[in-house]
Each structure stands twice: as structure tokens, then as C-alpha cells.
C-alpha positions in Angstrom: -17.2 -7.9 -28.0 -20.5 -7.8 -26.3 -19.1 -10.0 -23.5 -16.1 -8.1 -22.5 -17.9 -5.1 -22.3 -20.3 -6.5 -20.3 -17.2 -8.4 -18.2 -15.9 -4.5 -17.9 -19.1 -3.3 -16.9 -19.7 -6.0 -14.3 -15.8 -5.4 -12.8 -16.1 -1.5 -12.5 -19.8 -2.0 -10.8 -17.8 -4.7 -8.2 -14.9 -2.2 -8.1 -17.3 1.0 -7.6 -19.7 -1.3 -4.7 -16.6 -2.6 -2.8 -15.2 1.3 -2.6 -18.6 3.1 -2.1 -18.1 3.6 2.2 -20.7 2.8 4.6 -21.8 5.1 6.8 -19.5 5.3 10.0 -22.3 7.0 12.0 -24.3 3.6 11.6 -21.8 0.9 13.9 -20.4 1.0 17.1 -17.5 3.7 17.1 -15.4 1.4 19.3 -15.7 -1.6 16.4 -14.0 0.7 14.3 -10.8 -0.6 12.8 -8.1 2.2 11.2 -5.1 2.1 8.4 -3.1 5.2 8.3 -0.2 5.0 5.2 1.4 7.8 4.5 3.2 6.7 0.6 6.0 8.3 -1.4 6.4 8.1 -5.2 9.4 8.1 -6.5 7.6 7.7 -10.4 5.2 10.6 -10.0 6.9 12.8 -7.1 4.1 12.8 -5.1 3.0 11.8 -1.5 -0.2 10.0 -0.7 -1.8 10.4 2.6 -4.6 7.7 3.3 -6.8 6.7 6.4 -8.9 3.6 5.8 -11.7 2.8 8.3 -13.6 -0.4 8.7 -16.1 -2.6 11.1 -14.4 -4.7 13.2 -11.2 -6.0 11.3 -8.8 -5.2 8.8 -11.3 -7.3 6.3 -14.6 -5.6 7.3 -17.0 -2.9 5.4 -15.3 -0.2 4.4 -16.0 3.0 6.6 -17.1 6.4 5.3 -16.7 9.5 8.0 -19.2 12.1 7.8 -20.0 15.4 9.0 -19.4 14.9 12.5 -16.5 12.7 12.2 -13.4 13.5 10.6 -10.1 12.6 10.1 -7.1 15.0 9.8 -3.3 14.8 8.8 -1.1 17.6 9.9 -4.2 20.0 10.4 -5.5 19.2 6.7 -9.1 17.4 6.3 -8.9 14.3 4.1 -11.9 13.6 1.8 -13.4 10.7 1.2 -12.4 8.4 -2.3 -14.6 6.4 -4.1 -11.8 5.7 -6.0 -9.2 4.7 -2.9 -12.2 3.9 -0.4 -10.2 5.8 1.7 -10.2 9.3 3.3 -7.1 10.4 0.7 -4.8 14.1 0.1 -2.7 14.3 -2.6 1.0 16.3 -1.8 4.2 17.2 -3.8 7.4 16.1 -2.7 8.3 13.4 -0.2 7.3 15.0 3.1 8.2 14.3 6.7 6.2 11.7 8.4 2.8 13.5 9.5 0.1 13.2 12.4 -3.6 11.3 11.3 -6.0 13.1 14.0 -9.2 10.8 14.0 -12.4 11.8 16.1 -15.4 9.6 16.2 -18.7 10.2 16.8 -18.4 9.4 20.7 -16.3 12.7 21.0 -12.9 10.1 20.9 -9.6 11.7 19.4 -7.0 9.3 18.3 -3.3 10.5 17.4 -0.9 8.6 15.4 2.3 9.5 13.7 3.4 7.7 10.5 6.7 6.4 11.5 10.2 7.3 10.1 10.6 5.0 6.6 13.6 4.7 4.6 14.7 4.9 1.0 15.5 1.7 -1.4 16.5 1.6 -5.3 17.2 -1.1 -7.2 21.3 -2.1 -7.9 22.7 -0.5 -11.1 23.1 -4.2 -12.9 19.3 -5.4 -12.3 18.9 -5.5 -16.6 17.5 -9.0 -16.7 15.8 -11.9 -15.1 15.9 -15.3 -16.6 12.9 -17.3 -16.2 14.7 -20.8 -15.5 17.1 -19.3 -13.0 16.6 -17.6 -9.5 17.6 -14.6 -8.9 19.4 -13.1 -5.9 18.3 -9.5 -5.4 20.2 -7.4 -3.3 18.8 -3.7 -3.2 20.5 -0.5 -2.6 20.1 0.6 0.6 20.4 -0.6 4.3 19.3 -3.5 6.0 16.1 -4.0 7.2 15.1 -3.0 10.9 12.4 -3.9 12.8 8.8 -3.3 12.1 10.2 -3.0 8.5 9.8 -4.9 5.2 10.5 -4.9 1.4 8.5 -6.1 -1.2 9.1 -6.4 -5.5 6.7 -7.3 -7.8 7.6 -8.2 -11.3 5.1 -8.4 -14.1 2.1 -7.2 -16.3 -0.4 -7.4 -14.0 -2.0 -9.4 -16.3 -3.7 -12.5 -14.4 -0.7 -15.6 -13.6 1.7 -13.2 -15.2 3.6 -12.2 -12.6 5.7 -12.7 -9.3 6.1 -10.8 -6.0 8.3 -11.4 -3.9 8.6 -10.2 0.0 10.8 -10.4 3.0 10.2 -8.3 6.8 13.4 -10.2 8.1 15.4 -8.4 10.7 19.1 -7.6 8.7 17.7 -8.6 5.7 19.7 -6.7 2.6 18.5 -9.7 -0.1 15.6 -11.5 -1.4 15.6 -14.6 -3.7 13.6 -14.9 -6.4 12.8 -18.6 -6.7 12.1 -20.1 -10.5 8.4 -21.5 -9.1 7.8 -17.6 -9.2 9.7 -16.3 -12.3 8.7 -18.9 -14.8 5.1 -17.0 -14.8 6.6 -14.5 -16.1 6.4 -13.3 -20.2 8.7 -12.8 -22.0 9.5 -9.3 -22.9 9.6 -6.4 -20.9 8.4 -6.2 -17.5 8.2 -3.2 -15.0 8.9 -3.7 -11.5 8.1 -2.1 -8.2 10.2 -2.1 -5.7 8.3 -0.8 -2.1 10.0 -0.3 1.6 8.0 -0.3 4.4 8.0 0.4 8.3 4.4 -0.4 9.6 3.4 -0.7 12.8 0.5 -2.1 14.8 1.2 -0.2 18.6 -1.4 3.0 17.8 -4.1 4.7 19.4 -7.1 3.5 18.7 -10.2 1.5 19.6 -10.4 -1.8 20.9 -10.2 -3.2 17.5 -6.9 -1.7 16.8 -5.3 -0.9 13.8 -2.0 0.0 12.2 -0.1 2.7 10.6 2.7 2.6 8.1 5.3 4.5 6.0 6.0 3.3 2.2 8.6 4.7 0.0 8.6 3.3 -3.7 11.9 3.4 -5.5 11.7 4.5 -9.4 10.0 1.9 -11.3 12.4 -0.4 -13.3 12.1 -2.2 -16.7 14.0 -5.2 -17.4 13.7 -8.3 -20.1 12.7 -11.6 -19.1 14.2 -14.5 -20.8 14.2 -18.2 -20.8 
């Protein structure tokens, strides 16, 4: 018992460390590299606005704005989250694409506009998945355009438990899941999320770039798993 508290402690201290932002004020504003996702959730209702800041790449330190920089969608400040390690606002319903306004420290304003993303739902007979046959999955909704991609994962997000599965093909209206991927499923019960996608990399920013991205998520679905 003593161990997997300890275990517990250790993974919320890594957690906590890897979310806790750096100082922005302390780099070189134009090695600053930005995420901008505005999400819907279908399960709670609830749009998620998030701008993600970090030194030099899209796997650098993670960024925290202070006073004199700030970061703004559609007029409203976003606070920082220990939690997200994101600047992050909370809002009800699935709203129109916004605008992230980010100045920097150098007196720089960038503008970006989430673009347009689409709904997707899972097909009415999507009950079961057998874990020694693949599945074809065809969602309801229309085929994929550019910039845009789907992606499913299927499991208990317990450790090897689990598949996702993900296709950004240009027409695409399927995805295969292949047995090398279902047979890690359990047995059982098994939620699924089903998430669609437009990102884009074409943003104002610095010379390090970035992207920005819309992300709908279809109501959650539980299914069996069998052999």
C-alpha cells in the first residue's frame, strides 16, 4: 500500500512539474511556439478554449504569460492552468469558431481564428467489437476534407488496454480497426471517443510557428468487447 501511494505521489509531483509554466518573460519572444484549440464536448456541453505556449518547438518548456503578456479569445483573457498547462476558459454550448489575440513582450500581436470544424457521431449499429476480427468503422457524417482528421480511441485507459485508431485522408468516410490493435483490448465494457478535427499550421506567429485547430467530440459510446 505504501508503494502505490508513494507511486501516486511521485506521478502527480511529475504531472504538477511538467504543467507548472515557465516564465515567458525569461526566452526570446520570437522562439516562442503557439497551440490554439478551440474543443467541443458533446459529453459535458461545454466548449474549451486553450492557448499553449512553448520554447522553440511543439516539444519545448511549457510557457506561462504574465502581466505584460496576454493572450485573448474573442476579447475574453484566458488564465493560466496548472491543471491544462495551458492559458484555458471554460464556455457553455458549442460556439462559433473564435479569435486567440496573443501579444508578447516585444509589443507583437498575433491573430488567429480557429477554423470552421465539423460534426461526427458514431453509426447506430456500433454495439460490439470482437477482439479477433477487424472492424470497419464508418462514422456518421461527411467525408473528410483537407487540413482535417478523425481519430477513436477504444479502451480503459489502463496501460496496453487499449487501441486508437486515426486517419487525416482526404475523402476518407472509414477507418479499419486492425486485430494487432483490438486484441489489447478487455473484455467487457469499453467507452470510446470519437474526435474530428480541422487543424491547421498557416498562422500568425513567430518564426517558430505554430498551429491552431478546431475539435468536436461526438457523445461517448459504450460497447462490449468479445473474443
Amino acid at each position: 500500500m505504501k508503494k502505490v501511494l508513494f507511486s501516486l505521489s511521485l506521478l502527480f509531483a511529475v504531472v504538477f512539474t511538467a504543467c507548472t509554466g515557465e516564465s515567458a518573460g525569461d526566452v526570446n519572444q520570437d522562439r516562442i511556439y503557439t497551440e490554439y484549440e478551440q474543443f467541443y464536448n458533446s459529453n459535458s456541453g461545454t466548449t474549451t478554449v486553450i492557448a499553449r505556449f512553448r520554447f522553440g518547438n511543439a516539444l519545448g518548456t511549457i510557457l506561462e504569460l504574465d502581466s505584460t503578456d496576454n493572450v485573448k479569445f474573442n476579447g475574453d483573457d484566458l488564465p493560466y492552468s496548472i491543471f491544462w498547462g495551458a492559458h484555458v476558459r471554460e464556455y457553455v454550448g458549442n460556439i462559433a469558431p473564435g479569435t486567440f489575440v496573443y501579444t508578447n513582450l516585444d509589443g507583437n500581436v498575433f491573430t488567429n481564428t480557429v477554423p470552421t470544424f465539423e460534426t461526427i457521431d458514431f453509426p447506430s449499429n456500433f454495439t460490439e467489437l470482437s477482439r479477433s476480427s477487424a472492424y470497419d468503422f464508418q462514422w456518421t457524417g461527411t467525408a473528410l476534407g483537407q487540413n482535417q482528421e478523425v481519430g477513436v480511441f477504444v479502451g480503459s485507459w489502463a496501460w496496453g488496454d487499449d487501441t486508437w485508431n486515426f486517419t487525416s485522408s482526404v475523402g476518407a468516410t472509414n477507418m479499419v480497426f486492425g486485430v494487432n490493435s483490438l486484441s489489447n483490448l478487455p473484455l467487457g465494457t469499453s467507452t470510446v471517443y470519437l474526435d474530428r478535427t480541422t487543424r491547421k499550421t498557416n498562422i500568425q506567429g513567430t518564426s517558430r510557428g505554430g498551429v491552431i485547430k478546431g475539435k468536436f467530440r461526438a457523445p461517448n459510446s459504450v460497447i462490449n468487447v468479445i473474443n
